[in-house]
C-alpha positions in Angstrom: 172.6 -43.1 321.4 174.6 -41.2 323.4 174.9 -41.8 327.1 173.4 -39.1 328.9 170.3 -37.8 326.3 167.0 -37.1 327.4 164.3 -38.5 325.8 160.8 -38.3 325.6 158.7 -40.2 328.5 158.5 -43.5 327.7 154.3 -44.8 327.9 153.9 -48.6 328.8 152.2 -50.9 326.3 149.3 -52.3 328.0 149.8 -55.6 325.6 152.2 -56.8 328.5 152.1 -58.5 332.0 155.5 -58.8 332.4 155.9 -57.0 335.2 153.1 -58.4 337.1 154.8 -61.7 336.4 158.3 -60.6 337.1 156.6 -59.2 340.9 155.6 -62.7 340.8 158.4 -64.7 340.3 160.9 -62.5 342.3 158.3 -63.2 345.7 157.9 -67.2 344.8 161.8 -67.5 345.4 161.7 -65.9 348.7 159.4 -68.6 349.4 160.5 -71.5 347.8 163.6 -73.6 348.7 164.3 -76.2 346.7 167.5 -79.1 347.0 169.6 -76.6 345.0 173.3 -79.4 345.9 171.0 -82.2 344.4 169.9 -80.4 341.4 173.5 -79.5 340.4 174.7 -83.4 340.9 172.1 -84.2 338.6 172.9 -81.7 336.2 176.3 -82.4 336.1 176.3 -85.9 336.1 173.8 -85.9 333.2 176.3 -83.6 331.0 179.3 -85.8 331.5 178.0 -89.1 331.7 175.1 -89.1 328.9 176.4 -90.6 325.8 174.7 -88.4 322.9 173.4 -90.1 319.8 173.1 -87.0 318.0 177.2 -86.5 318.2 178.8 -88.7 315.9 182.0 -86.9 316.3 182.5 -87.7 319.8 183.6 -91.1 320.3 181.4 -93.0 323.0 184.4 -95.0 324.6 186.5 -91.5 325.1 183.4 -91.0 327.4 183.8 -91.3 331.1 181.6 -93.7 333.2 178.7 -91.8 335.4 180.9 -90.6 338.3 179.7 -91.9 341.5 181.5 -89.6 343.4 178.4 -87.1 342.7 176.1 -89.3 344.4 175.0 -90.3 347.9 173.8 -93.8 349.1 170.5 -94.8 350.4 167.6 -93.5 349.3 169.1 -90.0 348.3 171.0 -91.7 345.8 167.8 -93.1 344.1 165.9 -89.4 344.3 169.5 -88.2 343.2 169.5 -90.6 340.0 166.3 -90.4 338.9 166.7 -86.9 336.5 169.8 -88.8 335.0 168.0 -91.9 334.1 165.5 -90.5 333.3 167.2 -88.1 330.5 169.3 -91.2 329.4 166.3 -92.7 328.3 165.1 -89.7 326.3 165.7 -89.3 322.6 164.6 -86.9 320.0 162.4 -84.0 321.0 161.9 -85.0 324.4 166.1 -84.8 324.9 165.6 -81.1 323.9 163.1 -80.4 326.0 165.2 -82.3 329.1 168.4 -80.4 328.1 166.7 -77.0 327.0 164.8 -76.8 330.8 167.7 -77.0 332.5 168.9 -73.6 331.3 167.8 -70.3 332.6 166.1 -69.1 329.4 165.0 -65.4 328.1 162.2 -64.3 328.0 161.8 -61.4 325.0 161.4 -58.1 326.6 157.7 -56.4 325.4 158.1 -53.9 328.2 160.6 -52.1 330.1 161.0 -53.0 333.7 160.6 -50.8 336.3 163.2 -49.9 338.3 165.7 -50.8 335.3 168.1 -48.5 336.4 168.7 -49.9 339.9 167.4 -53.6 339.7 168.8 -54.4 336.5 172.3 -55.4 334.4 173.2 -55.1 331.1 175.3 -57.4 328.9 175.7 -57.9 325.0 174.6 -61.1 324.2 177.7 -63.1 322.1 176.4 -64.8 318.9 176.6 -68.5 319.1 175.6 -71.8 320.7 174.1 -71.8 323.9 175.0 -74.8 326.1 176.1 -75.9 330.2 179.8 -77.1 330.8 180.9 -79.4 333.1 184.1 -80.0 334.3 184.6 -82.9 336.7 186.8 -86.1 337.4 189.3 -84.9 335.1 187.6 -84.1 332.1 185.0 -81.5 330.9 182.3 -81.4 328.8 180.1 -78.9 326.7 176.6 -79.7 325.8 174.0 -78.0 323.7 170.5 -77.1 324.5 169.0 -80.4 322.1 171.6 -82.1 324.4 174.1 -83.4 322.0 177.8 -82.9 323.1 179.5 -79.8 321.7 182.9 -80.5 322.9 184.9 -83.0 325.2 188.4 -81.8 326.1 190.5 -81.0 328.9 190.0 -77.5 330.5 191.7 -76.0 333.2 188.5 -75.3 335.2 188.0 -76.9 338.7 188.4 -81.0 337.9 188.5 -80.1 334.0 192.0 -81.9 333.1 193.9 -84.8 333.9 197.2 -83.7 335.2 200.0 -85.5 336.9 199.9 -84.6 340.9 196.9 -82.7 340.6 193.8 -83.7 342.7 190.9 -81.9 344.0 188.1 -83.3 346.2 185.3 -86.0 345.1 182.9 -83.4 344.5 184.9 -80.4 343.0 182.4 -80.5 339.9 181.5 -77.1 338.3 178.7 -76.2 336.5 178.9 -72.9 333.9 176.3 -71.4 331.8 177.9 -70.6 328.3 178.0 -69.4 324.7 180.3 -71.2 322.5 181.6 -68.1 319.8 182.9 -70.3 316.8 184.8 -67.2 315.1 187.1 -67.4 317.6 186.8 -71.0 319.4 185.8 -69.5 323.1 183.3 -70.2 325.5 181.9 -66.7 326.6 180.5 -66.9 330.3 177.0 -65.9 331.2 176.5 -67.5 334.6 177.7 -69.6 337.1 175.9 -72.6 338.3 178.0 -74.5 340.7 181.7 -73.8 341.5 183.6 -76.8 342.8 180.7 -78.7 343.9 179.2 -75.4 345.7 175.5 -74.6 344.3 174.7 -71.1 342.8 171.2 -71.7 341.8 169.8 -70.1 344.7 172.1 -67.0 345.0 171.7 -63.6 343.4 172.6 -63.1 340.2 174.5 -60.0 341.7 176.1 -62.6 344.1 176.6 -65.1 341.1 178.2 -62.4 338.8 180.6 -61.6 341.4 181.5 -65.1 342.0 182.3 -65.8 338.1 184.5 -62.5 337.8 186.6 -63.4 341.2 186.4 -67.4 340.4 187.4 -68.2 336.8 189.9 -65.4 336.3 192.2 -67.4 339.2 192.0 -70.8 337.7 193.5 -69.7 334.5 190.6 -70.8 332.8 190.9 -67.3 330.8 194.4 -67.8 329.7 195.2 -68.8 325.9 194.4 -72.4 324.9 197.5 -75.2 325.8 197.9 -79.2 326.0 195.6 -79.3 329.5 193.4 -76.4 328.3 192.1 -76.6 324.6 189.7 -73.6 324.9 189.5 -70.4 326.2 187.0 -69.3 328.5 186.2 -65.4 329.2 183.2 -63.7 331.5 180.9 -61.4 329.0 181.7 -58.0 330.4 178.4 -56.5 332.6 176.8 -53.4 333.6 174.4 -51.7 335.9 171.7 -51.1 333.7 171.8 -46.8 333.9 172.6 -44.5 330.8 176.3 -45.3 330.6 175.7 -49.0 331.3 173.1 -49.2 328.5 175.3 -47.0 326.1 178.4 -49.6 326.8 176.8 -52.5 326.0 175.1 -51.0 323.1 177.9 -49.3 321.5 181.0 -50.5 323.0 183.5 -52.4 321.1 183.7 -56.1 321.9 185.7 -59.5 320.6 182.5 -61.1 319.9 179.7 -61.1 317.3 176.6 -59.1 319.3 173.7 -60.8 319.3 171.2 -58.6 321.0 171.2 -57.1 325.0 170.5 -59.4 328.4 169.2 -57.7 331.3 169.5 -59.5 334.4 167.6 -58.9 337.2 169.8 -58.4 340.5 167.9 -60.1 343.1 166.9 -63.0 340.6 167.6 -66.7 341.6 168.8 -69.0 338.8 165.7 -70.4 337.7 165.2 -73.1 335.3 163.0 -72.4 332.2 162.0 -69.7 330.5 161.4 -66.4 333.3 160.7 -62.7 333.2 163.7 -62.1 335.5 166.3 -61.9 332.4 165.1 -60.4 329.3 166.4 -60.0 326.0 166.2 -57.5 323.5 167.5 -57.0 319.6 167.5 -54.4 316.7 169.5 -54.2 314.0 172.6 -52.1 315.1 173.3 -55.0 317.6 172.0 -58.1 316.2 172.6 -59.7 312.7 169.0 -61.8 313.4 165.9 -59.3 314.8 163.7 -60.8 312.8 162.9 -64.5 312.1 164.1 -65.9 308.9 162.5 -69.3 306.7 165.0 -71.7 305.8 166.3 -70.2 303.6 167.6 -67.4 305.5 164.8 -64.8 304.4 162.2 -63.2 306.0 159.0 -64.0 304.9 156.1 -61.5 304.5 153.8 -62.4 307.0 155.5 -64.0 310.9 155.4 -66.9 311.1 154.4 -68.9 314.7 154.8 -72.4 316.1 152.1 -73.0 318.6 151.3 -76.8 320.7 147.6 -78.8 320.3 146.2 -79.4 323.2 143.4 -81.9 323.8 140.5 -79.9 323.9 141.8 -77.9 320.3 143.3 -75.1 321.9 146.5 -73.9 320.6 148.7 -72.5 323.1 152.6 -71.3 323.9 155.3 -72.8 325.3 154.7 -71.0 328.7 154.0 -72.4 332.2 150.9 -71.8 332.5 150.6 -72.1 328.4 148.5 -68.9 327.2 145.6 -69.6 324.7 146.2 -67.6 321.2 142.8 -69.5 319.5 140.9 -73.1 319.3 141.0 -74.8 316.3 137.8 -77.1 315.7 137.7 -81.2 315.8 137.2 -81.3 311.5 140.0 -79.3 310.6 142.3 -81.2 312.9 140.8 -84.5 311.4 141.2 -83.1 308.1 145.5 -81.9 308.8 145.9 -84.9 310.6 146.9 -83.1 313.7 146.6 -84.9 317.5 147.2 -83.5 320.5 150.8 -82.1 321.3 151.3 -81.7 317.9 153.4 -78.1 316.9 151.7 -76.3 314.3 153.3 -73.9 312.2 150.6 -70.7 311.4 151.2 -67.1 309.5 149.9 -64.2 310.8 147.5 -63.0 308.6 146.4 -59.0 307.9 143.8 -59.2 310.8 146.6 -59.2 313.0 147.0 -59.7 317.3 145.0 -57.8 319.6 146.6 -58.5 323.0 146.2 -56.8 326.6 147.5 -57.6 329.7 149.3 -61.1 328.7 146.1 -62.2 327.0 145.2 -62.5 323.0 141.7 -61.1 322.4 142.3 -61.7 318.6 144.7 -63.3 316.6 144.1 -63.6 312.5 146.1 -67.4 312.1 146.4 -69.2 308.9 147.3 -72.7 308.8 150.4 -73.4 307.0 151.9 -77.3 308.4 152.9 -79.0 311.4 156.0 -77.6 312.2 159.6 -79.8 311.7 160.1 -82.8 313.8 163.2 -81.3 314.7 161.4 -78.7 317.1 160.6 -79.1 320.6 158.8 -76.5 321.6 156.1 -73.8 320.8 156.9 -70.4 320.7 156.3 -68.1 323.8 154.3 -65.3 324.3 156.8 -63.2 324.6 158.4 -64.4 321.6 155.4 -64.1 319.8 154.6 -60.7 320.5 158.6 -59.4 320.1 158.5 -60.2 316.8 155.2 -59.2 315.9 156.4 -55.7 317.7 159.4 -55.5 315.4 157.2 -55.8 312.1 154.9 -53.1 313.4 156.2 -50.8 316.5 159.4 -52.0 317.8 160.8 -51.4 321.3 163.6 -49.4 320.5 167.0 -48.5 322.8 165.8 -44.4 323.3 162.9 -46.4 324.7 164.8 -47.9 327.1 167.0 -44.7 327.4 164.0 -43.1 328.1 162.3 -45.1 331.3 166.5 -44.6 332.5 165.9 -41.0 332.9 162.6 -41.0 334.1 163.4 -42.7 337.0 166.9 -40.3 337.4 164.6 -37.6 337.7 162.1 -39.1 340.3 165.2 -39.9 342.4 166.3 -36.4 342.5 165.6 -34.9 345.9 163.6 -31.7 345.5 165.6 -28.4 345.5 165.0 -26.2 348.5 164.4 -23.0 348.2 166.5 -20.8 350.6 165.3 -17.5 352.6 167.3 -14.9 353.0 
């Protein structure tokens, strides 16, 4: 794709309401203020205090104790400790779910936004494992989104290291949004959360993108790994979302594995949980996984969905509010042994999906087993209808090339003819 062709005008698929929900979502921020210090206390305290059964190469004692110096007294520290009891009691899928919703998650893009050009960056995705670090009283910690520990070393990010004469104030905790790249052993930063005990969560992400390129650059938290710093960190390289911003992150040579585009909305807050506000998109020029493999890395014939009982036999999505794909009557769930929250694995059959406007008129599902323990959640809408997209009519990048140059040429001021 080059960076300046014109392509044909892009038509909306009507099987979306992304936009209506991404409208949505950008006006219940400017409304909503939540305790945005609190919630990074409790998120950071929870990543380095939590021991994490599911790490057996992380030694428990090499653990610090919870750090106090996060909390408050009174009856702010019992509001301020409840999330972190609370996830130290979890185990198994409901960990996963505790650790996987304190992430700003993706949702798969099954329309282009409007405004994409102007509202919007770009960034390749790195291949790897998504997880939070922490750095704080002297140590720092990575953790993944099933909440096991990925790492536990010394960094030399705000409070990350122990180091002779070095001290910081009681609350210089940090809080970074990451993608561990194991080919070459370095964290790749997406976002910031909280920089030396500052919260982020409710500023821009133009505001937060600024702050991680002028911030971790100075703390040497880029430089090559050393005694006090066993990994390096480095900020994915971003871009306003116009032609040559699209064609960089498309086509531009990186140190990283691709693993599709993000698109970040400006103006979006960082919001918890899966939200239209950042996006992401694959084909097979930059990603190595489009579409969904079995376990043994092939992919099957027909797509394959995870979907959540509910009580009343509908089978629903992950997403908040949960959208209805079909109901499911009380034999056959007597007969599969299924009960309510259970997540049931189902094929796709010929019949298809019929969905408009964020709603499934018809979906052709066959039953194939309850889906592995190991899973704690269904599979989103978007998700859903991505990869169902990708079998049949894909989004493709002249797509998104194209709604770029449709809105160039609606913000062209008209010519004017002159009179002689």
């Amino acid at each position: 794709m080059a960076p300046h062709d014109l392509r044909r005008p892009f038509k909306r698929r009507p099987i979306s309401d992304q936009q209506k929900r991404r409208e949505l979502s950008l006006l219940r921020q400017s409304q909503h203020r939540s305790d945005a210090q609190q919630r990074a206390r409790n998120l950071a305290s929870s990543v380095i205090s939590l021991q994490s059964p599911s790490s057996p190469d992380v030694d428990p004692e090499t653990l610090p104790e919870p750090m106090p110096d996060l909390a408050t007294t009174g009856h702010e520290s019992e509001a301020s400790n409840f999330d972190i009891r609370q996830a130290s009691s979890l185990r198994g899928p409901e960990a996963r779910k505790w650790f996987a919703s304190q992430l700003m998650l993706p949702e798969w893009m099954i329309d282009v936004p409007e405004n994409l050009s102007r509202d919007w960056y770009v960034l390749a995705r790195p291949a790897g494992k998504r997880c939070f670090v922490v750095s704080a009283d002297g140590t720092t910690v990575s953790r993944l989104r099933n909440g096991s520990v990925l790492h536990h070393f010394p960094s030399a990010l705000p409070g990350g290291a122990r180091k002779k004469g070095v001290s910081g104030p009681a609350q210089s905790y940090s809080i970074l949004d990451c993608i561990f790249h194991e080919a070459d052993q370095t964290y790749y930063v997406i976002d910031m959360v909280c920089w030396r005990g500052y919260s982020l969560y409710e500023c821009t992400a133009e505001f937060r993108f600024f702050w991680l390129q002028s911030k971790l650059d100075e703390t040497g938290a880029c430089d090559p790994p050393s005694f006090y710093h066993k990994f390096r960190f480095s900020v994915v390289p971003f871009y306003n979302c116009d032609q040559s911003g699209l064609h960089s992150a498309y086509t531009g040579s990186l140190p990283y594995l691709k693993d599709g585009l993000l698109f970040y909305n400006k103006h979006a807050h960082y919001h918890t949980g899966n939200t239209p506000l950042v996006l992401i998109w694959k084909d097979e020029r930059c990603s190595q996984y489009v579409i969904d493999t079995d376990n043994n890395g092939q992919v099957p014939n027909q797509q394959h969905i995870v979907l959540e009982l509910q009580d009343d036999g509908k089978i629903v999505t992950s997403d908040d509010p949960p959208v209805v794909v079909n109901c499911l009557n009380a034999d056959f769930i007597k007969q599969s042994g299924l009960s309510p929250g259970s997540l049931v694995r189902f094929a796709i059959g010929d019949g298809g999906l019929n969905c408009v406007d964020g709603k499934f008129e018809k979906a052709d599902l066959q039953y194939i087993s309850v889906s592995n323990r190991a899973r704690a959640f269904a599979d989103s809408y978007s998700k859903i209808m991505f990869q169902y997209m990708a079998r049949h009519s894909p989004l493709k990048v002249e797509d998104l090339a194209s709604m770029i140059s449709q809105e160039n040429q609606q913000d062209k001021p008209p010519e004017v003819e002159m009179s002689d």
